[in-house]
Backbone as a ProteinNet text record, in pm:
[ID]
protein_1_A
[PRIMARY]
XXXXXXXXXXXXXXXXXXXXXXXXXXXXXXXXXXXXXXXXXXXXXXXXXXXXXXXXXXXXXXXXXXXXXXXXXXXXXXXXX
[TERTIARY]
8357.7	8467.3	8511.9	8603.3	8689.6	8655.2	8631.5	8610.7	8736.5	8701.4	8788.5	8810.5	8892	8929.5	8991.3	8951.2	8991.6	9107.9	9164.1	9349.4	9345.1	9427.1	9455.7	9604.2	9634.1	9737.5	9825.8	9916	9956.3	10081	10011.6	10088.3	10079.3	10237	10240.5	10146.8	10112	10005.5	9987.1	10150.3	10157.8	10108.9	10135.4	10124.8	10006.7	9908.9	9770.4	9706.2	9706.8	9717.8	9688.3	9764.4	9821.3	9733.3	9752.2	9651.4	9507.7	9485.5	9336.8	9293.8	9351.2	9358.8	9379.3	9452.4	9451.2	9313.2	9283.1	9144.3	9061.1	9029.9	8924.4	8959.1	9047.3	9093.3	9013.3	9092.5	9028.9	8844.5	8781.8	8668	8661.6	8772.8	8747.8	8780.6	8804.7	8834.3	8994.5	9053.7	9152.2	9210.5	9099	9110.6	9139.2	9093.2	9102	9178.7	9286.5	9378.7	9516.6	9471.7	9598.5	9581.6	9481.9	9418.9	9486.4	9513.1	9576.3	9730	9811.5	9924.7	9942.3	9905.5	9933.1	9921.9	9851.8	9844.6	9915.8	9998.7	10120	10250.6	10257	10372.4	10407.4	10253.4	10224.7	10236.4	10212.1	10239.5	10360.2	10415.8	10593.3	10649.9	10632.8	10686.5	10671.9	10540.3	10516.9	10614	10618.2	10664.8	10798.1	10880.1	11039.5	11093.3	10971.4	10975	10971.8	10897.1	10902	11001.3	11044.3	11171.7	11311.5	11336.8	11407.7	11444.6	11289.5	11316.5	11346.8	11275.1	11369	11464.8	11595.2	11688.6	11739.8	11709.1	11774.1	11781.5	11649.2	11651	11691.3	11750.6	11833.2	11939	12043.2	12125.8	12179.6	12126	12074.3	12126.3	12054.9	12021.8	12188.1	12240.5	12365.5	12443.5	12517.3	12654.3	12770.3	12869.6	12999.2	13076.4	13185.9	13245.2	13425	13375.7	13518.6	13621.3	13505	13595.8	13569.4	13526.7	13434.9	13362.1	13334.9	13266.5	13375.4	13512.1	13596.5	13660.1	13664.5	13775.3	13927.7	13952.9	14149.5	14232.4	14163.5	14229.6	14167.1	14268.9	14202.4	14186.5	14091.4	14062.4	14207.3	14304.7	14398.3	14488.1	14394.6	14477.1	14416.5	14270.8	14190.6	14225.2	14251.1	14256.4	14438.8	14544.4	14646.7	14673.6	14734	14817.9	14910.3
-2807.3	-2882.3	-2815.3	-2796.6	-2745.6	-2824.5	-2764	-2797.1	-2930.7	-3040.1	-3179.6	-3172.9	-3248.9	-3319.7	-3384.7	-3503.8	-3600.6	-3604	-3667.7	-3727.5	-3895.7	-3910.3	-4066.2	-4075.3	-4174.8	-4201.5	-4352.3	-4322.7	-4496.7	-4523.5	-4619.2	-4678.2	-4837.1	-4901	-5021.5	-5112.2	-5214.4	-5311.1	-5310.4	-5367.5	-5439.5	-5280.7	-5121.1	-5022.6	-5003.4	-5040.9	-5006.8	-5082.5	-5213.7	-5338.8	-5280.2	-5224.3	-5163.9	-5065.3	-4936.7	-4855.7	-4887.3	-5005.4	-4993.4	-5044.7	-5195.1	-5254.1	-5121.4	-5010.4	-4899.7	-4843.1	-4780	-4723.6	-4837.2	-4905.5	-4993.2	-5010.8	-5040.5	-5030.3	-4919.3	-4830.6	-4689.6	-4645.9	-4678.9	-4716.6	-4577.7	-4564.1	-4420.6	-4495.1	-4377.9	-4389.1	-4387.6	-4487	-4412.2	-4269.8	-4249.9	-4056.6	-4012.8	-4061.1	-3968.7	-3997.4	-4101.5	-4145.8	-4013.2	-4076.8	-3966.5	-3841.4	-3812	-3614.5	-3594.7	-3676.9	-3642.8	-3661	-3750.2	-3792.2	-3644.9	-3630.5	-3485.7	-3389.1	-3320.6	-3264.4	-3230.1	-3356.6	-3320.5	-3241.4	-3306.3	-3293.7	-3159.9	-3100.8	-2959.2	-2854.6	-2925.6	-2850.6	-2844.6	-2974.2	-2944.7	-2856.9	-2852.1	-2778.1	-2609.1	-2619.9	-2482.4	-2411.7	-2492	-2460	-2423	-2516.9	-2557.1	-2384.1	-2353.7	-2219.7	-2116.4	-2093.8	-2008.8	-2043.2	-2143.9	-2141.7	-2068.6	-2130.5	-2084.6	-1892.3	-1869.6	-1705.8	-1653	-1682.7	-1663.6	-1628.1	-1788.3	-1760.4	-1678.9	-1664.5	-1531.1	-1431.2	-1403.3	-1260.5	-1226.8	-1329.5	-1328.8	-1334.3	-1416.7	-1363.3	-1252.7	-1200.2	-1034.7	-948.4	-974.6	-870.1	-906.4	-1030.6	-1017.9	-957.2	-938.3	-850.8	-890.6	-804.7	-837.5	-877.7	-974.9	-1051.8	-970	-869.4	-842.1	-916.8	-1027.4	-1054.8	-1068.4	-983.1	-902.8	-1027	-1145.6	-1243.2	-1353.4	-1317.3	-1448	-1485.4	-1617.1	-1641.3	-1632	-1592.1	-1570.6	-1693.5	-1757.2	-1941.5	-1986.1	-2102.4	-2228.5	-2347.2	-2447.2	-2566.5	-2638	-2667.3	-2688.3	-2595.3	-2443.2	-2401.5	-2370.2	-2407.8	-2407.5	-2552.8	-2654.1	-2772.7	-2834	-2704.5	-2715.1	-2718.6	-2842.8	-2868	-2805.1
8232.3	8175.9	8046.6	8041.1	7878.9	7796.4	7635.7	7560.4	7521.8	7498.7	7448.3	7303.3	7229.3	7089.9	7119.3	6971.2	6996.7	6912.8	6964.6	6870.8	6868.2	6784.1	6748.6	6817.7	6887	6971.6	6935.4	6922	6880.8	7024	7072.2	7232	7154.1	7258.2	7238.4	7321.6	7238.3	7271.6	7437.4	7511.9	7665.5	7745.5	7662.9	7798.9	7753.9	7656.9	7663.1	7714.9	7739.7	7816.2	7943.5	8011.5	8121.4	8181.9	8063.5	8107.3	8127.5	8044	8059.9	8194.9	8252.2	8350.7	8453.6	8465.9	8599.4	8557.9	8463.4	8433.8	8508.6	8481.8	8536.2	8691.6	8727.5	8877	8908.4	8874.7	8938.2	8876.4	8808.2	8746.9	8708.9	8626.5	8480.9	8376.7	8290.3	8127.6	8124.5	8004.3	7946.4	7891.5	7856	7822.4	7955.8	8032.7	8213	8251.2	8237.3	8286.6	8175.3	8054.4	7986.5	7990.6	8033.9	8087.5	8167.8	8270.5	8412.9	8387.1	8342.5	8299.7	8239	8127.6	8044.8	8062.6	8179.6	8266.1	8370.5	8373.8	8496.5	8421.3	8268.6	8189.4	8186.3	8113.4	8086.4	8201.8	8326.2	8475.6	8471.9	8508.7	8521.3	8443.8	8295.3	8193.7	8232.9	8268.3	8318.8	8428.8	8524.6	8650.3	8603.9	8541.8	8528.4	8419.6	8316.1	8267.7	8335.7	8423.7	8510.3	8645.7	8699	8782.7	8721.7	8555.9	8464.9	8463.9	8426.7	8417.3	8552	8642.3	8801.3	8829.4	8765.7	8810	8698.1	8599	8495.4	8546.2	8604	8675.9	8781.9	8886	8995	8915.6	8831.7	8792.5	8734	8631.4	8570.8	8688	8816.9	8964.4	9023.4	8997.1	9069.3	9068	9180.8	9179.8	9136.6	9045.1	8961.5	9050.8	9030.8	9128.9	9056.1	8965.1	8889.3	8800.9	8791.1	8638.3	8476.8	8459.2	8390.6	8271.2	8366.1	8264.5	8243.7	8250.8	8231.5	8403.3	8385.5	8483.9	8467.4	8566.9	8580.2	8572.5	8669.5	8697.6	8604.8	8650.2	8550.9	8673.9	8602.1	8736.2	8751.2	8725.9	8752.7	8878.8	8859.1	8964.4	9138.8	9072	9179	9277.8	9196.1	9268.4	9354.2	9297.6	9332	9480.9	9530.3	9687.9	9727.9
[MASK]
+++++++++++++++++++++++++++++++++++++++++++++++++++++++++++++++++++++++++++++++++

């Protein structure tokens, strides 16, 4: 197991209420409950950084469409009948 520290956390009364009642459901700790919660955060964050540089670098790799960065039209003329 990785080395832990501890932090002081300030949650409102009714979601600590809350959490503790699922901890006990599930018969862990509050710490194990916000390990896992924070854990997802730090995953997503991860993932969403690296999806990010992806598409940079697929864009970077794309091919010039010839307008050398500006558009010609305007949405007014794209949407014209």
């Amino acid at each position: 197991m990785a080395e832990t520290q501890n932090i002081t956390l300030s949650l409102p009364r009714d979601l600590l209420r809350q959490i503790k009642r699922v901890a006990a459901d599930r018969d862990t700790s509050v710490s194990a409950i916000m390990t896992e919660a924070l854990t997802r955060v730090a995953e997503h964050d991860r993932r969403y950084a690296a999806a990010r540089r992806r598409a940079r670098v697929a864009m970077k790799g794309a091919r010039s469409l010839g307008t050398g960065g500006r558009a010609s039209w305007t949405r007014d003329d794209l949407h014209e009948r």
